[in-house]
C-alpha positions as CSV (number, residue, x, y, z in Angstrom):
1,X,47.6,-22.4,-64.1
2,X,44.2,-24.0,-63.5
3,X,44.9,-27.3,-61.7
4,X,42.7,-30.5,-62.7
5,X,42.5,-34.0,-62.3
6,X,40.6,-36.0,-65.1
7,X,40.5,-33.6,-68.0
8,X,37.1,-33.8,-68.1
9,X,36.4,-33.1,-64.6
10,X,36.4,-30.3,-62.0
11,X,37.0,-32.0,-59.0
12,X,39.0,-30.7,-56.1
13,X,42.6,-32.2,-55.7
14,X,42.8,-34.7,-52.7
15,X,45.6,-35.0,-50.5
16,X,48.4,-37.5,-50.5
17,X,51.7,-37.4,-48.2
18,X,51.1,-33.7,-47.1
19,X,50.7,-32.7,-50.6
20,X,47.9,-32.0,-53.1
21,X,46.9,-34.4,-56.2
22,X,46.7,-32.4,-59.4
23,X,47.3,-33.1,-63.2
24,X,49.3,-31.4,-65.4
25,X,49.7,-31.7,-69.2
26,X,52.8,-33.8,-70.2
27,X,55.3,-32.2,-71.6
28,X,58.7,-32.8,-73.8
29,X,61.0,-33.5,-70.9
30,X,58.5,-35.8,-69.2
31,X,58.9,-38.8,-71.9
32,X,61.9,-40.5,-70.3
33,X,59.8,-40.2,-66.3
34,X,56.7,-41.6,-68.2
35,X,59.1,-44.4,-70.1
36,X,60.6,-45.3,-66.8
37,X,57.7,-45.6,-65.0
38,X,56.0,-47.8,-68.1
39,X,59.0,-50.3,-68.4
40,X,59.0,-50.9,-64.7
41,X,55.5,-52.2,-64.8
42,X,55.6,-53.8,-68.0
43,X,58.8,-55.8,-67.0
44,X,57.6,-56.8,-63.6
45,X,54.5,-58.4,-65.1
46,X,55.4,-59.6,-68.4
47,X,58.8,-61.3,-67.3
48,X,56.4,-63.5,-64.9
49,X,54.5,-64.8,-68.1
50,X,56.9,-65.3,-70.6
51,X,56.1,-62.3,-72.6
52,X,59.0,-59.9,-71.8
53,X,61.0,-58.3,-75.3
54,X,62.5,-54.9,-74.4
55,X,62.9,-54.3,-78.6
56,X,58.6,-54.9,-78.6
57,X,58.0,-52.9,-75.3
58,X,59.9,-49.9,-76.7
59,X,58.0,-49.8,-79.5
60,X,54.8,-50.2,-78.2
61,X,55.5,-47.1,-76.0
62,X,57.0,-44.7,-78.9
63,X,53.6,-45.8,-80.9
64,X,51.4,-45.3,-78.0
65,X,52.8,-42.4,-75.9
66,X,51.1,-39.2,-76.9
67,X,51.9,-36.1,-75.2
68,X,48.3,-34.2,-75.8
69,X,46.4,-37.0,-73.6
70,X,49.1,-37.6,-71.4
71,X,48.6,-36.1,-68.0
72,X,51.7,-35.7,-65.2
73,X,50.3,-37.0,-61.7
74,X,51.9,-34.6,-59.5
75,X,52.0,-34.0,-55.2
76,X,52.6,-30.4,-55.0
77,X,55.6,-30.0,-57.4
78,X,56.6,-33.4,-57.7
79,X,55.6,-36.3,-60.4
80,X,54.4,-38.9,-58.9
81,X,52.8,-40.9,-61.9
82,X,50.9,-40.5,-65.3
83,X,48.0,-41.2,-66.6
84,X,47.0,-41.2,-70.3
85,X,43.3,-41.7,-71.5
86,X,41.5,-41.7,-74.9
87,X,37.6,-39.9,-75.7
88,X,36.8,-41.5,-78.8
89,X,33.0,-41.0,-79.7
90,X,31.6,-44.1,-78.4
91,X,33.9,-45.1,-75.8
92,X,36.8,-43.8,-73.3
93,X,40.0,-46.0,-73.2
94,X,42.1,-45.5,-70.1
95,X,45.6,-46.1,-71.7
96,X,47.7,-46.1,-69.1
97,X,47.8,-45.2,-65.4
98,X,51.5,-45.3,-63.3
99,X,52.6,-44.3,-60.0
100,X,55.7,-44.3,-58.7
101,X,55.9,-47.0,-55.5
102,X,55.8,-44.7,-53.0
103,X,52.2,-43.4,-53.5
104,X,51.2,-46.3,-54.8
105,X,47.6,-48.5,-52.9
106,X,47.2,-44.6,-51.0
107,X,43.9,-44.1,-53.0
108,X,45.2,-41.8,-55.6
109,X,44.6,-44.6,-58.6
110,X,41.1,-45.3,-57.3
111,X,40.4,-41.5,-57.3
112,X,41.2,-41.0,-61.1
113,X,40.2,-44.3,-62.1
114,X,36.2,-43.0,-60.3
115,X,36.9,-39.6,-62.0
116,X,37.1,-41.1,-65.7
117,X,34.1,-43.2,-65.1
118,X,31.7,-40.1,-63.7
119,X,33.3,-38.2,-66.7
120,X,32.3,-41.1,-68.9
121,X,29.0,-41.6,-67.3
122,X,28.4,-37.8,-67.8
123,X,29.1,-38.0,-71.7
124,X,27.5,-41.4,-72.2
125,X,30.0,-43.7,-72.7
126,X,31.6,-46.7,-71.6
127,X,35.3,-47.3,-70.7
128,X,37.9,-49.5,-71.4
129,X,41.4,-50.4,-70.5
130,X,44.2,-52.9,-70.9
131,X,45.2,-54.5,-67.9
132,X,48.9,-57.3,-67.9
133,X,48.4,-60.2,-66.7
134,X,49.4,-60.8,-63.2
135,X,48.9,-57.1,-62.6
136,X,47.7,-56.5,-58.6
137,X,45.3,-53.4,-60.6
138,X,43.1,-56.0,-62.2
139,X,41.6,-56.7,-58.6
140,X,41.2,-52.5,-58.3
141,X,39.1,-52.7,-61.8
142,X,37.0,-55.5,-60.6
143,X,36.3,-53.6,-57.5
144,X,35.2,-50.1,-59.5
145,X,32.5,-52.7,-61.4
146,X,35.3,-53.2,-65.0
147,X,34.4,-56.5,-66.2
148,X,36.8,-58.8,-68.0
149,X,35.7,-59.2,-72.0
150,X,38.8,-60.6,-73.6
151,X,42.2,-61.6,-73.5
152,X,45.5,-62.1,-75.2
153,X,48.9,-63.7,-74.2
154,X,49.8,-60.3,-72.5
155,X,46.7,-58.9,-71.6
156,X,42.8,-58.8,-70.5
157,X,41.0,-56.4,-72.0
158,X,38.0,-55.1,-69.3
159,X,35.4,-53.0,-69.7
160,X,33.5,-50.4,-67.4
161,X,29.4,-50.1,-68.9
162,X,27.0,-46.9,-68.1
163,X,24.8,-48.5,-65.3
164,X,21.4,-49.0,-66.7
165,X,18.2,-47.1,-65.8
């Protein structure tokens, strides 16, 4: 099996904790990890604004999760997070990124998140994303030049433009 990060990329896996950071394609039996891993975020930062409903979550994840887009973070054998993005034609839309809270602020975020854009910038396109509020990963987006467009009572929705010239 040909091991890749961002689907659209070629680049070589970097190392985290002894191991090496590849993607794999999600499978059946990875729905509860990715769940899990969703609900803990999701709970952590909505409960801080008033916006946390189980019922809604759930649902949000069975209508958003898709398997085809969904990649398994992995360190060696072991999942370590997931990360789901969309290609539409005129834009990406980074869906969702997790890690569990061992590998998390080791880099490995930053290096997808810089994947997806030189895959974007490659194909033309801008990204965008979803960030909660009160989510650390806002400051992260700032930082790899996402700017803020919008917002809900959840949610800031950010966007990454092609650099111009």
């Amino acid at each position: 099996m040909k091991r890749k990060t961002i689907p659209c990329g070629g680049k070589k896996a970097e190392k985290a904790q002894g191991g090496k950071i590849w993607l794999r394609p999600a499978r059946l039996g990875d729905y509860a990890f990715a769940l899990t891993l969703y609900l803990e975020g999701a709970e952590k930062h909505l409960s801080k604004i008033g916006q946390w409903n189980r019922p809604r979550i759930l649902l949000k994840f069975r209508q958003g999760y898709k398997l085809a887009p969904a990649r398994i973070i992995c360190v060696g054998d072991k999942p370590i997070g997931w990360i789901q993005v969309a290609n539409f034609v005129d834009h990406m839309h980074l869906r969702q990124l997790h890690l569990i809270r061992e590998f998390r602020g080791q880099g490995i975020g930053t290096r997808l998140i810089k994947e997806l854009l030189q895959c974007a910038h490659a194909l033309g396109k801008p990204v965008t994303l979803d960030v909660m509020h009160g989510n650390p990963a806002r400051l992260l987006y700032l930082r790899l030049g996402f700017r803020q467009k919008s917002q809900n009572a959840a949610t800031r929705q950010m966007i990454w433009r092609l650099p111009r010239g």
